[in-house]
C-alpha positions as CSV (number, residue, x, y, z in Angstrom):
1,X,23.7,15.0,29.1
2,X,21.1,17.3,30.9
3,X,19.4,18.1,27.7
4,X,19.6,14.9,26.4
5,X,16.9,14.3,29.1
6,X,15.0,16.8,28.9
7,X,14.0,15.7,25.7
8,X,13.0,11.8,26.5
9,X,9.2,11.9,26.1
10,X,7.6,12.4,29.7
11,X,5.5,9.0,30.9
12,X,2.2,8.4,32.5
13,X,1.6,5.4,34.4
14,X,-2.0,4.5,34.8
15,X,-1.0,1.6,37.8
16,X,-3.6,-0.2,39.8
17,X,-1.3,-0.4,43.0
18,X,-0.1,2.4,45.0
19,X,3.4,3.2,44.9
20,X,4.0,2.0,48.6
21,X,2.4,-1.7,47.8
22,X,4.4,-4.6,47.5
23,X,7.0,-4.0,45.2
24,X,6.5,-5.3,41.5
25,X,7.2,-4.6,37.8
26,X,5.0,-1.3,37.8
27,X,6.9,0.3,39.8
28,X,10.1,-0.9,39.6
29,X,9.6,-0.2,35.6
30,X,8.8,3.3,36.4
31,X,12.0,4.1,38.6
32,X,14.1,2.3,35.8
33,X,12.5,4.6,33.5
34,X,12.9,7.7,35.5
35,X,16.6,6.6,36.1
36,X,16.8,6.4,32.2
37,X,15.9,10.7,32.0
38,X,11.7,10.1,31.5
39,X,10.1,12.4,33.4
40,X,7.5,9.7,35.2
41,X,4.2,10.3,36.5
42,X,3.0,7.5,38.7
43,X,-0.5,7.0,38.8
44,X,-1.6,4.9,42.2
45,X,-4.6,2.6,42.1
46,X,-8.2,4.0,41.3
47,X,-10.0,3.8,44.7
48,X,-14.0,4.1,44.7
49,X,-15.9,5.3,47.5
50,X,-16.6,1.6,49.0
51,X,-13.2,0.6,49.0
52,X,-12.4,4.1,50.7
53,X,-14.8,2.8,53.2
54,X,-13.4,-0.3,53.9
55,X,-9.6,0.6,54.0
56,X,-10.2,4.2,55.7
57,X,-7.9,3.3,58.6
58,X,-4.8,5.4,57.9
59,X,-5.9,6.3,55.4
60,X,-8.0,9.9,56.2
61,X,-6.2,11.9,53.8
62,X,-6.6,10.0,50.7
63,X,-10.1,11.3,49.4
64,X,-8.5,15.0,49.5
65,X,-4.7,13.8,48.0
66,X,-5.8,14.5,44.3
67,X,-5.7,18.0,45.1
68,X,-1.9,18.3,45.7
69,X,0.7,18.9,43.2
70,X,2.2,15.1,42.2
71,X,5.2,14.4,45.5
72,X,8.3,13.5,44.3
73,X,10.0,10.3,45.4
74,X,13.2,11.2,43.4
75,X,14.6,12.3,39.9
76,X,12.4,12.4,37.9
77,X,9.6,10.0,39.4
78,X,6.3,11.6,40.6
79,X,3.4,9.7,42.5
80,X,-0.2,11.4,41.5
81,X,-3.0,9.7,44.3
82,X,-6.5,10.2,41.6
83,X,-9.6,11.0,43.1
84,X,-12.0,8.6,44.7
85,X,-14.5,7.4,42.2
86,X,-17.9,5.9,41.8
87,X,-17.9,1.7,42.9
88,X,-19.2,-0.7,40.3
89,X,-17.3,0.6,37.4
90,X,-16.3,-3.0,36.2
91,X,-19.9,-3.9,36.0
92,X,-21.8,-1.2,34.2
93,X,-20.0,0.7,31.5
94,X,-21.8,4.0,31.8
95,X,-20.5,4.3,35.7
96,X,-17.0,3.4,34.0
97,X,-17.4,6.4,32.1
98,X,-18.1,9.0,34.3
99,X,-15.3,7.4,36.6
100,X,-13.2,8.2,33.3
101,X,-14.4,11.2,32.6
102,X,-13.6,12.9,36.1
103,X,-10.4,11.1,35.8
104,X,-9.4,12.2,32.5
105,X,-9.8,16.0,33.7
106,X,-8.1,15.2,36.5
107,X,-5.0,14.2,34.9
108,X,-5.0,17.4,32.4
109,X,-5.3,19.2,35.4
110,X,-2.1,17.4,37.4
111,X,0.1,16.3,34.1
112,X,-0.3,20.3,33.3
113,X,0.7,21.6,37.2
114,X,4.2,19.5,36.2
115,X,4.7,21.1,33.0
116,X,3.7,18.0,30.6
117,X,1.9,18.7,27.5
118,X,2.7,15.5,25.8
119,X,3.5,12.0,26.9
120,X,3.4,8.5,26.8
121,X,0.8,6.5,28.7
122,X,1.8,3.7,29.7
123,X,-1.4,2.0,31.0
124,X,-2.3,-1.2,33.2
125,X,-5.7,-0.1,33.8
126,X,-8.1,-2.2,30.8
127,X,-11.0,0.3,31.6
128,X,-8.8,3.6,31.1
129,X,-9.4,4.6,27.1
130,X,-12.0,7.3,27.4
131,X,-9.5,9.5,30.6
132,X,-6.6,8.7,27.6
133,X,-8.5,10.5,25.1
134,X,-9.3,13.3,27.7
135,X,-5.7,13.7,28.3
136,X,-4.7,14.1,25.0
137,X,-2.1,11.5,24.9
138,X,-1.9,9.8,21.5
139,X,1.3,7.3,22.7
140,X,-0.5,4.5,24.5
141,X,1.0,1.4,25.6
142,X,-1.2,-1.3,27.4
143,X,0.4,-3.9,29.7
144,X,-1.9,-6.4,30.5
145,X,-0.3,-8.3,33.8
146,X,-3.3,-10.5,34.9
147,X,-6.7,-11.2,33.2
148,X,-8.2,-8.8,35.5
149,X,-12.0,-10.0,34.1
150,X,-11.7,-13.2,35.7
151,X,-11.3,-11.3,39.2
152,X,-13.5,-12.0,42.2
153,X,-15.5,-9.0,43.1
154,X,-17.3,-6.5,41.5
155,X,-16.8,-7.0,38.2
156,X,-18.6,-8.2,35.3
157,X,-16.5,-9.8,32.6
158,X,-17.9,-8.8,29.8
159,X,-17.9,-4.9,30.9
160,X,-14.3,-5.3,31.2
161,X,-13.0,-6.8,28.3
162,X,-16.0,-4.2,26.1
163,X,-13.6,-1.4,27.8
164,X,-10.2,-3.4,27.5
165,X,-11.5,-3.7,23.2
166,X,-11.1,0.2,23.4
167,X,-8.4,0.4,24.8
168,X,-6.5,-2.0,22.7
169,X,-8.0,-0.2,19.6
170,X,-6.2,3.2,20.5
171,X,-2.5,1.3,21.7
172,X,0.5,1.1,19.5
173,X,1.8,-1.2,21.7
174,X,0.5,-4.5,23.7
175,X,2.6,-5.8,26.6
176,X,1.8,-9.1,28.2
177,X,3.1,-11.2,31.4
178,X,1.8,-14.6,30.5
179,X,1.2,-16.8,27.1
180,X,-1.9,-16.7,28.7
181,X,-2.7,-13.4,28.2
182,X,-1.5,-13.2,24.7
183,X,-4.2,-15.8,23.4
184,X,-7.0,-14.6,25.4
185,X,-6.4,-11.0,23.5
186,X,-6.4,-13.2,20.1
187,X,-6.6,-11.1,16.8
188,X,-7.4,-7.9,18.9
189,X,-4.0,-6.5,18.2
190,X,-0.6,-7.4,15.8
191,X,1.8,-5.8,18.1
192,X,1.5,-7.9,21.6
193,X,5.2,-9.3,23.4
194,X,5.4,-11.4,25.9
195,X,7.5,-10.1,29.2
196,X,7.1,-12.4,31.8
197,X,8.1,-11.3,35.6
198,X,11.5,-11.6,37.2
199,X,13.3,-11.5,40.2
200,X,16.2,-9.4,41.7
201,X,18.7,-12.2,41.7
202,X,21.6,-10.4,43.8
203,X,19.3,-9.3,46.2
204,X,17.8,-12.6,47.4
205,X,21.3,-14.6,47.7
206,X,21.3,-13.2,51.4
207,X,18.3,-16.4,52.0
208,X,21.4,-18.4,52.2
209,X,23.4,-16.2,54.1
210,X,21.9,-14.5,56.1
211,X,23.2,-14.6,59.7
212,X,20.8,-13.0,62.3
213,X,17.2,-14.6,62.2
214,X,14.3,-12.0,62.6
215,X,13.2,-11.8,66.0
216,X,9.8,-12.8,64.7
217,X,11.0,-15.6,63.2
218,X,12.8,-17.0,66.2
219,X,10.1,-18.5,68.3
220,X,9.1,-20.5,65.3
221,X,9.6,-24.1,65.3
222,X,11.1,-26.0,62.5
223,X,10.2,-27.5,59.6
224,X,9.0,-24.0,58.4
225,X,7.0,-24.2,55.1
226,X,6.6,-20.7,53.9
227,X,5.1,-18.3,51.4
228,X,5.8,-14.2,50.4
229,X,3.4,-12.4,48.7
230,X,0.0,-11.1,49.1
231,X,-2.6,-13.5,50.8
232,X,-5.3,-12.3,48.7
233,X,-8.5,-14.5,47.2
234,X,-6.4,-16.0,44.5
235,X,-4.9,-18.1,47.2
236,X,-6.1,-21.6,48.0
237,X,-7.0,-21.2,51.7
238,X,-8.8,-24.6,51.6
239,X,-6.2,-26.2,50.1
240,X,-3.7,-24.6,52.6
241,X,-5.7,-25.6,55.7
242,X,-6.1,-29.2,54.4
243,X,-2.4,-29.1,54.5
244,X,-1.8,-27.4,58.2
245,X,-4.6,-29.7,59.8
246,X,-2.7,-32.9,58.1
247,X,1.0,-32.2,59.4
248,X,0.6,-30.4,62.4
249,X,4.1,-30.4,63.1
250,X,5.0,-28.4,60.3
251,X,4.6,-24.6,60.7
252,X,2.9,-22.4,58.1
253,X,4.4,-18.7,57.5
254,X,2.9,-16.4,55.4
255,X,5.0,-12.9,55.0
256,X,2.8,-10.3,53.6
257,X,0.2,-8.5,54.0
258,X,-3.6,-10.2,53.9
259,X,-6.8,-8.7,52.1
260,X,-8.9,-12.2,53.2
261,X,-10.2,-13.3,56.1
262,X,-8.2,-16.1,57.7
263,X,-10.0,-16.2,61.0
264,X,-10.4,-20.3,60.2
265,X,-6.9,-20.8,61.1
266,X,-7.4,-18.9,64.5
267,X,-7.6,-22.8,65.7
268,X,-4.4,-23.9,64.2
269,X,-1.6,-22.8,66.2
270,X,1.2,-24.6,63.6
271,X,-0.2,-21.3,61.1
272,X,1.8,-17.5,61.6
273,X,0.9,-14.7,59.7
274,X,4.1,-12.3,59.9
275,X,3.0,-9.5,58.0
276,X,4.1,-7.1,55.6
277,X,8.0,-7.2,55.7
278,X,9.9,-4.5,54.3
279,X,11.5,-5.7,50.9
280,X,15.1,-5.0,52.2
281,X,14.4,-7.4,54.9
282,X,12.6,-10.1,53.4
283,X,16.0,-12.4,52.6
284,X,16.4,-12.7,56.2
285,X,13.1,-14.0,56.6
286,X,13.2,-16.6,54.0
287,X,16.8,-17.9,55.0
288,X,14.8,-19.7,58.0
289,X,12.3,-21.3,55.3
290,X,12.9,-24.8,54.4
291,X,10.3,-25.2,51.7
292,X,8.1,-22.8,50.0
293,X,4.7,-23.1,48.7
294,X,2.8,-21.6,45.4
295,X,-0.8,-22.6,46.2
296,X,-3.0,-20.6,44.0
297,X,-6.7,-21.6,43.0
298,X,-6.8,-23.6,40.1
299,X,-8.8,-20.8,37.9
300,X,-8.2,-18.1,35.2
301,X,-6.4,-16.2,37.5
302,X,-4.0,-18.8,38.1
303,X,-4.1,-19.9,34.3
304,X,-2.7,-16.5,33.1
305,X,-0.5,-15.2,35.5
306,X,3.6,-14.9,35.9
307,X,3.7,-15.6,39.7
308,X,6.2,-13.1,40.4
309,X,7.0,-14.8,44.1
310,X,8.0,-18.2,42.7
311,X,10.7,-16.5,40.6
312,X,11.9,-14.4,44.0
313,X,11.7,-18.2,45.7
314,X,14.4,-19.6,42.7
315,X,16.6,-16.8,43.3
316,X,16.8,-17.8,47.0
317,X,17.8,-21.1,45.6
318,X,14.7,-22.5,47.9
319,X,12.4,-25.6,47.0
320,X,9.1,-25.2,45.9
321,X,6.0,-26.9,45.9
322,X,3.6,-25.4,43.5
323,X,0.3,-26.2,41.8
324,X,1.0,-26.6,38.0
325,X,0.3,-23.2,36.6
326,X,1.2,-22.7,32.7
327,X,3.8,-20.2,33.8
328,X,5.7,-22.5,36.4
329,X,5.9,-25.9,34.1
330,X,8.9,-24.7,32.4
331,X,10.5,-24.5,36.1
332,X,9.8,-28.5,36.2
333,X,10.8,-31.0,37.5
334,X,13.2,-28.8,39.8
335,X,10.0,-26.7,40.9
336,X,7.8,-29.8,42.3
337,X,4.1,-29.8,40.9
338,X,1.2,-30.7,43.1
339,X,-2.5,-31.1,42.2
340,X,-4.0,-31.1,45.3
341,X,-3.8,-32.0,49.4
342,X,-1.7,-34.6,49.2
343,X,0.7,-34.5,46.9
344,X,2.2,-31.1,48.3
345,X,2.4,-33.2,51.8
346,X,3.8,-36.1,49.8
347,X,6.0,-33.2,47.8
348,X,6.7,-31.6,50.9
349,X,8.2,-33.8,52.9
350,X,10.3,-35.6,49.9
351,X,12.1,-32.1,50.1
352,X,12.3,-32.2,54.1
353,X,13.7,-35.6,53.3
354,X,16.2,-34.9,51.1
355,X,20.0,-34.9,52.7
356,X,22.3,-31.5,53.2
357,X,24.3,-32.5,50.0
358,X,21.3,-33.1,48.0
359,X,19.8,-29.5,49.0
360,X,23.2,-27.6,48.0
361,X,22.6,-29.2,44.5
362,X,19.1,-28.5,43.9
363,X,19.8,-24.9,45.7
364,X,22.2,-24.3,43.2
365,X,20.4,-25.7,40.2
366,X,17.5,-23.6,41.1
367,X,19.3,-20.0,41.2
368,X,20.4,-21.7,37.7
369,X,17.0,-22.0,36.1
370,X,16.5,-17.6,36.6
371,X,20.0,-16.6,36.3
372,X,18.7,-14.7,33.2
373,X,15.4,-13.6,34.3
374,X,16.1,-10.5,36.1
375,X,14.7,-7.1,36.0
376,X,17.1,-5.6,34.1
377,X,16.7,-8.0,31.2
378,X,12.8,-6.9,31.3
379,X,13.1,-3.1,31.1
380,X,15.6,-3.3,28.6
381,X,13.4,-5.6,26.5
382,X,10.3,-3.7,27.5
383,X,12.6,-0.2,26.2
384,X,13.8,-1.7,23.2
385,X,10.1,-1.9,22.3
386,X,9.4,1.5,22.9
387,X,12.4,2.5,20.9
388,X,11.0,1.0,17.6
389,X,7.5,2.0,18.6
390,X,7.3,5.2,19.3
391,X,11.2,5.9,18.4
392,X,12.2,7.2,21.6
C-alpha cells in the first residue's frame, strides 16, 4: 500500500487563501487529496508588499516565511508561505511577470527542498502561467472559483483575463464553480466541468441540536437574523443597513471575520459582529439563528459565484432570505428570493411568522434540497477527472 503512494503524482496548489482562512474547497480538496497518497504542496495566497503593510499585525514573520522548508500539517500535506511580491500585478502585465518570475524560482527552489521533480499544478491563481513554466510542471489544471476580474481593487480586467488566456492555453484541464464561469471562458478551452460548492452535511446537523448556546451568543436578543462567512466588499452593506434601521427589533449577527469598514453601524446597536468562529464551533452558533441572510451586491461577482455559505445554511436546515443569484435559483422557492430592502423585511418576517410545525417541514425539506451536495461527492468528481486526464 506504501508504494502504491509513493507513486501518485505529487500536487502543487497555487491557492489565493492561506491555509488558516476560512475553510473552503481549496483546502479541503487538498487534505482529501493528501488523504488519497498525493504528496500535496499548499501554496497560501500571493501577498504584495502593500497588502503586507496593511495586514502586518501578527503577522511579522511572513515576509521572511519563504525561506523555511514547506511545515507539515499532516501526511502528506505541506503549506509553502511565497514571498512577498510587487503590488499592482493585476493591472500591468509586465509587474505580473516579474511577480512570476521570482515566484517561479521560488517554487523550483521549495518543490526541490521536498524532493519533487515532477507534479501536478493544480492552480486557482489566473495570473500564474509564466512561474508554471518556470517550475517545469507540464500537468496543469486551472479551477476558476470566482471571476476574479470583476473584483474591486487593484485590478484591471483586461490584464487579468490577457494572463488567465495563458494560462488556459497551457491547462489540460478547466474546473469551474458556477455556469457562470463556464460561459464567460467561452471557446477558450474544450475540456471545462462544472463543480459547484458544497457543504459538510453531518457536520452542521448540530444547528438543531445543539444544547449550550455560546456565551457570546447569550446576551443577544431574539429574533436573530444571521449570516457566516466573510464580510468582505461583495456584501451589500447598504442593503443590510436599510434592513437593520427598518426593524430595529430584529438583531443582525454576522460570524466571521470582516476585511470592510463597518464603522456605519457603530449607531445601530440591534447589529453584532461576533467574529471569526472556529469551524468546529460554528453549528452552535447558528442553532440560535432564526433566519439567515445571503445579501450580496447585485454584480459579476454575485453573477458567477457558488455561495458556499448558503449551502452550509441548507444543511442546517435554516431559512434563507437571499438575493436571486444564478447559483441559488435552483434552491427556490424553499430559499426565499429578495430583490431589494423590502422584500427581505417582507421575506423575513413571513419566515418569523411561520408556526413551529411549519418550520420542522421546511427545516427538513431544506437539508433535502443538498443531501447530495457534499464534499465528498466533489473530490470524487473533481478525481475522476484527473484520472481520465492525466491518468492518475
Amino acid at each position: 500500500m506504501k508504494m502504491q503512494q509513493e507513486q501518485k503524482l505529487p500536487i502543487v496548489c497555487l491557492s489565493t487563501q492561506d491555509y488558516g482562512d476560512l475553510w473552503t474547497r481549496k483546502q479541503r480538496f487538498m487534505n482529501m487529496f493528501a488523504e488519497d497518497g498525493h504528496r500535496v504542496v499548499y501554496v497560501e495566497s500571493q501577498w504584495h508588499v502593500l497588502t503586507f503593510a496593511k495586514r502586518f499585525s501578527g503577522q511579522l514573520t511572513r515576509p521572511f516565511r519563504f525561506l523555511l522548508k514547506p511545515r507539515k500539517v499532516k501526511d502528506n500535506l505541506f503549506v509553502a508561505t511565497p514571498p512577498l511580491l510587487l503590488p499592482f500585478h493585476q493591472m500591468a502585465t509586465p509587474i505580473a511577470l516579474i511577480n512570476n518570475l521570482i515566484l517561479g524560482l521560488w517554487l523550483r527552489w521549495t518543490t526541490r527542498r521536498l524532493g519533487i521533480k515532477d507534479s501536478l499544478v493544480y492552480s486557482y491563481v489566473p495570473y500564474s502561467h509564466l512561474a508554471i513554466r518556470i517550475l517545469g510542471s507540464k500537468k496543469v489544471l486551472y479551477e476558476k472559483v470566482d471571476d476574479l476580474a470583476a473584483a474591486k481593487g487593484l485590478i484591471r480586467r483586461a490584464t487579468v483575463e490577457s494572463l488567465e488566456k495563458q494560462l488556459l492555453k497551457m491547462s489540460q484541464l478547466v474546473i469551474v464553480t458556477a455556469t457562470k464561469l463556464k460561459f464567460l471562458l467561452g471557446s477558450q478551452h474544450d475540456s471545462v466541468h462544472v463543480i459547484p460548492n458544497a457543504c459538510e452535511i453531518e457536520h452542521f446537523d448540530g444547528a438543531t441540536t445543539s444544547e449550550t448556546e455560546p456565551l457570546r451568543m447569550r446576551s443577544i436578543l431574539k429574533p436573530r437574523i444571521g449570516f457566516v462567512g466573510m464580510l468582505a466588499y461583495w456584501i451589500d452593506l447598504d442593503l443590510v443597513e436599510r434592513i437593520a434601521k427598518t426593524k430595529p427589533n430584529w438583531q443582525f449577527v454576522f460570524i466571521g471575520p470582516v476585511s470592510v469598514d463597518v464603522s456605519r453601524f457603530d449607531k445601530y446597536h440591534n447589529v453584532h459582529f461576533i467574529g471569526r468562529v472556529p469551524y468546529d464551533y460554528l453549528p452552535s452558533y447558528m442553532a440560535g439563528i432564526d433566519v439567515f441572510i445571503n445579501p450580496y451586491r447585485r454584480d459579476d461577482i454575485a453573477e458567477s459565484c457558488s455561495p458556499l455559505k448558503v449551502f452550509e445554511y441548507l444543511a442546517a436546515g435554516k431559512p434563507v432570505v437571499s438575493v436571486p443569484m444564478p447559483e441559488v435559483l435552483r434552491f427556490a422557492p424553499f430559499v426565499r428570493l429578495a430583490e431589494n430592502s423590502d422584500q427581505f423585511v417582507a421575506r423575513i418576517e413571513e419566515l418569523l411568522e411561520m408556526k413551529a410545525m411549519e418550520r420542522r417541514k421546511l427545516s427538513t425539506q431544506l437539508r433535502a434540497l443538498v443531501k447530495h451536495d457534499n464534499w465528498q461527492d466533489r473530490f470524487d468528481r473533481t478525481r475522476k477527472l484527473l484520472q481520465e486526464t492525466y491518468h492518475l
